[in-house]
C-alpha positions in Angstrom: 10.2 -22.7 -24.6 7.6 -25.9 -23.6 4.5 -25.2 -23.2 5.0 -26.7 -19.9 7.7 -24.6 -18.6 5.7 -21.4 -19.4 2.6 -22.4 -17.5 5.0 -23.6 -14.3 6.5 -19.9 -14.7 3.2 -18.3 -14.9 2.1 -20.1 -11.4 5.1 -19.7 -9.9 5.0 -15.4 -10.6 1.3 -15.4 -9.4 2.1 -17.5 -6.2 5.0 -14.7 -5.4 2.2 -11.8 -5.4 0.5 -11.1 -2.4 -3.2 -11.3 -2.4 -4.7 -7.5 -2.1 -7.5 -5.4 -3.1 -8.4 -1.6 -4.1 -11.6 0.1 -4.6 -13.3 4.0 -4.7 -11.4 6.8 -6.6 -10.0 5.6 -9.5 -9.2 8.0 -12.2 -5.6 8.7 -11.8 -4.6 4.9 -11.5 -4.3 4.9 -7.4 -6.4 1.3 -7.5 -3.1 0.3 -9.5 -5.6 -1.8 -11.6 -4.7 -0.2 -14.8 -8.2 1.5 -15.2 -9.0 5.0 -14.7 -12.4 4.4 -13.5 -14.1 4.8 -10.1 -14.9 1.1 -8.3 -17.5 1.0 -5.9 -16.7 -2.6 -4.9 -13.5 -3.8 -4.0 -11.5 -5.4 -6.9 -8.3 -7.3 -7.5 -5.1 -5.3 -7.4 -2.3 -7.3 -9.0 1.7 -6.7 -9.7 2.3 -6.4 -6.1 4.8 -9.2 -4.7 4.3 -10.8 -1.9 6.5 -9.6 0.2 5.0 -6.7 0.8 4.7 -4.9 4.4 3.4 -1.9 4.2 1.4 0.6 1.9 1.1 4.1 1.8 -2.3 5.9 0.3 -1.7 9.8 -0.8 -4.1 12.2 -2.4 -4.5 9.9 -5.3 -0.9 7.8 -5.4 0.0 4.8 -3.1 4.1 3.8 -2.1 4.0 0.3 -1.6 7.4 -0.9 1.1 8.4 -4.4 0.8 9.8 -6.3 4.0 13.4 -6.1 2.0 13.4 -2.4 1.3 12.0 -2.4 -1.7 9.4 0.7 -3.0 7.0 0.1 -6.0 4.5 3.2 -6.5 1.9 4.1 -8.7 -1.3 6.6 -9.7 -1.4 10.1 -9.9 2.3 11.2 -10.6 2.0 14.4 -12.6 3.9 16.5 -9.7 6.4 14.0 -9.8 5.2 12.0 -6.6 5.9 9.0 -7.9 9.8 8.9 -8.1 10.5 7.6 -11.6 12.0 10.7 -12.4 8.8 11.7 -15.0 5.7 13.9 -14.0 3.8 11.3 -15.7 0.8 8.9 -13.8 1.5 5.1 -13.7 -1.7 3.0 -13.7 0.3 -0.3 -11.8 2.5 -0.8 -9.7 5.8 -0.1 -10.8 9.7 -0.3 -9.1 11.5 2.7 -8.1 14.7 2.2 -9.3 16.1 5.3 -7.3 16.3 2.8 -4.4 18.0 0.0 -5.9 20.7 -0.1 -3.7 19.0 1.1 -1.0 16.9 -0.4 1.7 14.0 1.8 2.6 12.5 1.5 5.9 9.7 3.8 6.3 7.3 5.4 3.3 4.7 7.9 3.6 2.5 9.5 1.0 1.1 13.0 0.5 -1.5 14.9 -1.1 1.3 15.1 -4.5 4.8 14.4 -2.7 6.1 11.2 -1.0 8.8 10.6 1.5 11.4 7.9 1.8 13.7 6.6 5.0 16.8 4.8 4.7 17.6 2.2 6.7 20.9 4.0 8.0 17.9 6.9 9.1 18.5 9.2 5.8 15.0 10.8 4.7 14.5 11.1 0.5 11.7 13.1 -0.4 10.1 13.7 -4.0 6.9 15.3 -5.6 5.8 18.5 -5.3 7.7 21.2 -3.4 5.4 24.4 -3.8 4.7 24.9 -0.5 8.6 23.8 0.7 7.1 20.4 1.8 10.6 18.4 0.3 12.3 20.5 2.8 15.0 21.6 0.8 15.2 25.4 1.1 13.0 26.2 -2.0 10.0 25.5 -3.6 11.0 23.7 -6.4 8.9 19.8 -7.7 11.3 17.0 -8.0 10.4 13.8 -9.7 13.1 11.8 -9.0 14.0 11.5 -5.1 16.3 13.4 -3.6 18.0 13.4 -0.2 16.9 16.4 2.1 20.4 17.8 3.3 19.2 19.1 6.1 19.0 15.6 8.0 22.0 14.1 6.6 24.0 14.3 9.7 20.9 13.4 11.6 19.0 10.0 12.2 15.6 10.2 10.5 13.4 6.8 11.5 9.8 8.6 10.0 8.5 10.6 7.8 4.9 11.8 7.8 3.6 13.4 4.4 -0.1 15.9 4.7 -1.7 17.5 2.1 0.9 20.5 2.0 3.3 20.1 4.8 5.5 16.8 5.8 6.8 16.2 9.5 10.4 13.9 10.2 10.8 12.2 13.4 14.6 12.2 14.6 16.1 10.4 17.1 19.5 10.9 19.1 21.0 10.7 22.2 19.5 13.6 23.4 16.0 12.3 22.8 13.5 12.7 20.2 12.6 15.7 17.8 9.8 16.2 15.0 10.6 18.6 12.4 7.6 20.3 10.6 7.8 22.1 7.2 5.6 23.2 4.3 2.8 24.8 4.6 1.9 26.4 7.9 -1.0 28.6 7.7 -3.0 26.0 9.9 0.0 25.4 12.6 0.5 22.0 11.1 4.1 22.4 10.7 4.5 23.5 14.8 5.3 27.2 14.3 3.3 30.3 14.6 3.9 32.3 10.7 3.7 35.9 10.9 2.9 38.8 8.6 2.4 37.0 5.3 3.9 34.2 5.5 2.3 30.8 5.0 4.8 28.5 4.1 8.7 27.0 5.5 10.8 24.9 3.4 13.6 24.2 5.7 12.7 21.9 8.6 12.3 23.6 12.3 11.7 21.5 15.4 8.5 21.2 16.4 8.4 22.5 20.4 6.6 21.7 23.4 6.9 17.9 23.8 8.8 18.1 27.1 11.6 14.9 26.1 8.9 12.6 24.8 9.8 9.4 23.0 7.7 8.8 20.3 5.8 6.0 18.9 4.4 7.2 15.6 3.8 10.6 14.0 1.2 11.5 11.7 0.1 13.8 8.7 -3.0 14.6 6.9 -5.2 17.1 5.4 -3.6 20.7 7.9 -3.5 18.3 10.3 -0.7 16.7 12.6 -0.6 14.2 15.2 1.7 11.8 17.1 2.0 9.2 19.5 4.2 9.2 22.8 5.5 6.1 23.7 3.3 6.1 26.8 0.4 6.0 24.4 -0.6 10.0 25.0 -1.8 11.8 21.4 -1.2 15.2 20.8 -2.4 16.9 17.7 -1.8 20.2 16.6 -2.9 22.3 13.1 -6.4 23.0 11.9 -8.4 21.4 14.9 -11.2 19.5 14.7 -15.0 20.4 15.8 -14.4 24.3 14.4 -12.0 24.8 17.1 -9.5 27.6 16.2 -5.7 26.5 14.4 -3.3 25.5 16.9 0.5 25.5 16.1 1.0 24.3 19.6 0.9 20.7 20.3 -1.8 19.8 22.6 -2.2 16.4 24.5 -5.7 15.1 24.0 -7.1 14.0 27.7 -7.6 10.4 28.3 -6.9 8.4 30.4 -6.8 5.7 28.0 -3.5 3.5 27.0 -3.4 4.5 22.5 -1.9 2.0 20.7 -2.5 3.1 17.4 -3.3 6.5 15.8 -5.0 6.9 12.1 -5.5 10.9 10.8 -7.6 12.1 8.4 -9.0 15.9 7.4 -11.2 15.9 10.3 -11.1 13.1 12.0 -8.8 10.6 13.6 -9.2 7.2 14.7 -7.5 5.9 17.9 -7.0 2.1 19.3 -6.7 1.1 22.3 -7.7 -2.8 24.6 -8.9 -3.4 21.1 -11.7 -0.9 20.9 -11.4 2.2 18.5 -12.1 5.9 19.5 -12.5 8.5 17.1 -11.9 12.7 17.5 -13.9 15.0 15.7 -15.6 13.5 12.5 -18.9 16.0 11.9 -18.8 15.8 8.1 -20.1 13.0 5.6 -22.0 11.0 7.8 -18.8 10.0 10.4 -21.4 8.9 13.5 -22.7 12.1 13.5 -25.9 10.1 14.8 -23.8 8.3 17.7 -22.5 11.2 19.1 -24.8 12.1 21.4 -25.3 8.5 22.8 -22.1 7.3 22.6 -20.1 10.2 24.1 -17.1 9.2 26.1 -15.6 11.8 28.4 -11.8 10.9 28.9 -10.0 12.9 32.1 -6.3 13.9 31.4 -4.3 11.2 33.2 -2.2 14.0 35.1 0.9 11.3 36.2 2.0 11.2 32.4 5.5 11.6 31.9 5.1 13.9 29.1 2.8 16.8 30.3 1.7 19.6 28.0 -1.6 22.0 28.0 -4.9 19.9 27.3 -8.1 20.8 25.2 -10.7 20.0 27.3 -13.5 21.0 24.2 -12.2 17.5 22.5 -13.4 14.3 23.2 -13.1 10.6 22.1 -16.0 9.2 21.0 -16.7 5.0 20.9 -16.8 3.4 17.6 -19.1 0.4 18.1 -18.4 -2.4 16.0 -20.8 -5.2 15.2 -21.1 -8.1 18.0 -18.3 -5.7 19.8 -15.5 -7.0 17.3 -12.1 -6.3 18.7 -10.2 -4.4 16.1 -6.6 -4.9 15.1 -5.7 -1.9 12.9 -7.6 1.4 12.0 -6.8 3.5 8.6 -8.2 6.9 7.7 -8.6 8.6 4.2 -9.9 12.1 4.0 -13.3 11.7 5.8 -13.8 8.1 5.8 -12.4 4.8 8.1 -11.6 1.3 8.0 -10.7 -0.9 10.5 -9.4 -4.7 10.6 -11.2 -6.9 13.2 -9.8 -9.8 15.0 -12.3 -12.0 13.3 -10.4 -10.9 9.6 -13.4 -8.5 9.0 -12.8 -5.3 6.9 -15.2 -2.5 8.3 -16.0 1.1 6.6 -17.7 4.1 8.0 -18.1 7.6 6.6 -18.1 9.7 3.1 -18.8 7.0 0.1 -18.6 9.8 -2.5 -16.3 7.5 -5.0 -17.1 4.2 -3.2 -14.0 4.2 -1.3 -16.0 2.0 1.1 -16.3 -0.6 -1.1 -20.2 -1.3 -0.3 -21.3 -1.1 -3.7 -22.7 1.8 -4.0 -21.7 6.1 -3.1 -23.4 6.5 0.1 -22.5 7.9 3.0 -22.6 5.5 6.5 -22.6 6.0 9.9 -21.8 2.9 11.3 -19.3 0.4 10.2 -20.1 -1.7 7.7 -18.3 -5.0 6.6 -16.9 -5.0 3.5 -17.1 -8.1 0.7 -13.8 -9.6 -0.4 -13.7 -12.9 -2.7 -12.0 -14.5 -0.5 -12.8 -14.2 2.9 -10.8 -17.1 4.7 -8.6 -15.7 7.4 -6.3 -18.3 9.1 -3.4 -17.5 11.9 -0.9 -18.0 9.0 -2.2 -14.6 7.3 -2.1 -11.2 7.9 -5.0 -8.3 6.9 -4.2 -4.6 6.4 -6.2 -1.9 5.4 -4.8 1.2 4.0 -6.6 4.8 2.8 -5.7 7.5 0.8 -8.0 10.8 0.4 -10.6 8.7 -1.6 -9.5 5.0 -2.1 -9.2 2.0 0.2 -6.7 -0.6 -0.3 -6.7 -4.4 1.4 -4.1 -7.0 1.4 -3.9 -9.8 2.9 -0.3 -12.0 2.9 1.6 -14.7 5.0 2.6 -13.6 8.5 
């Protein structure tokens, strides 16, 4: 082959990736760098094509969707997370080829088990099962996906994926349901366990919604959240602040309009007019020196249309950017946050253990701190997204 033609098919594979970034905990291949090293600054994550849409960060694996349905994963895979039908880590990004003649629509990564969503609303799940998270009646790993029969006459459109528990969102003419199982020692999964029991692997509805429609639903850590479509969160599982376990889900009172909910272990991150709000957060530095000032006391706005018990003891507290930057997107790892602002700035806060907020060093930070990619240009014609897994941070940044 010419010389010629090989460097034109060289340019034209590197122009079809998508421009992204990964940095902190590295040392099961979740930067998808193909190192298995720690990076405290962020660094150039290739092998992803540019049609990506959407990634989801686990414990220490990422699922990366593609706007045609495609799914590439990679990192920590020993439980069989990954879906390539080995309990084996991959270092890059790599195709499932599962889903080949599938078109996936929704991803979501655990602490060591993903989940999938069809197109036609059929949920896949794979990875680690010891706590019934797969939801297929037993406690059994599964490397390659499977489809959970439980939902096969139903019409999943999301999947959220916690440390030890997964929740499904269904839709129907009736309404909407979420389904909770795994582990439910915390009330994650939306069911009070008696005697000894700790765990469910066959999915039960989660009650006490009162016919919401949902936006989003959410999984980290023992924790669960989601968002109505009227912009109400509720949250249910181990509670922030040392508050005791809920399996009840509780509407958090504001009176503010959420757009956009992120969950970590013991915090989340809400949007809303642009400005981000964040519950709990007392560990690793997360504005524990703001709370005091910065306080904001939200009343429950009693004319919802989907009305629930309150818990008045929480409160959303007022991220301040940096010259007020209005912020676009908010991610959350295990006990630190990023956020996207309107100006194309990446912005970290919180536990820097394994530099997962890619300031160049392992500190801890209070406020939120911009973040240093090589190439900072940010035109109308791109998009930036931040994602986070327990203890890495991934950024890409593609054509709208």
């Amino acid at each position: 082959m010419a010389r010629e033609v090989v460097e034109a098919e060289i340019a034209a594979a590197a122009e079809e990736e998508v421009c992204a970034w990964a940095w902190g905990a590295g040392t099961d291949g979740q930067l998808g760098t193909g190192a298995l090293e720690d990076q405290h600054q962020p660094c150039r994550l290739p092998h992803l094509p540019a049609s990506v849409s959407h990634i989801a960060c686990g414990g220490a694996h990422a699922i990366a969707l593609t706007g045609d349905g495609r799914v590439l994963t990679w990192g920590r895979g020993t439980r069989g997370q990954l879906g390539h039908g080995k309990y084996e880590s991959c270092l890059q990004p790599k195709p499932v080829k599962f889903f080949e003649s599938l078109t996936i629509s929704y991803v979501s990564a655990g602490w060591n088990h993903s989940g999938f969503v069809t197109d036609t609303g059929h949920l896949f799940m794979c990875g680690d099962g010891s706590f019934g998270q797969l939801g297929n009646g037993d406690n059994q790993s599964h490397s390659c996906p499977f489809e959970v029969a439980f939902f096969a006459s139903k019409h999943v459109t999301q999947i959220a994926c916690g440390m030890r528990h997964s929740l499904a969102l269904v839709t129907g003419s009736s309404g909407d349901s979420i389904y909770g199982f795994g582990s439910g020692r915390h009330g994650q999964i939306g069911k009070h366990l008696s005697g000894g029991q700790r765990s469910v692997n066959i999915p039960g509805v989660v009650q006490g919604f009162n016919d919401c429609k949902f936006f989003s639903i959410h999984a980290n850590g023992d924790q669960s959240a989601a968002l109505s479509a009227s912009g109400r969160l509720y949250i249910w599982g181990r509670r922030f602040g040392g508050s005791s376990d809920n399996h009840i889900p509780k509407i958090v009172p504001s009176s503010l309009e959420i757009s956009h909910v992120a969950l970590g272990w013991n915090h989340a991150l809400v949007t809303a007019d642009g400005l981000v709000y964040m519950l709990g957060g007392n560990r690793h530095g997360l504005l524990t020196e703001t709370q005091e000032a910065n306080m904001v006391e939200h009343r429950l706005l009693e004319s919802s249309s989907c009305t629930t018990s309150s818990v008045p003891e929480e409160t959303l507290e007022r991220v301040l950017f940096p010259n007020e930057q209005t912020v676009v997107s908010v991610a959350a790892g295990a006990e630190h946050s990023a956020a996207v602002t309107e100006e194309g700035s990446i912005m970290t806060w919180g536990w820097g253990e394994h530099g997962q907020l890619g300031l160049g060093d392992t500190s801890d930070h209070t406020h939120p701190q911009r973040v240093e990619l090589d190439c900072n240009d940010y035109l109308s014609s791109t998009r930036l997204a931040v994602y986070c897994g327990s203890g890495f941070t991934i950024a890409v940044k593609s054509t709208r």
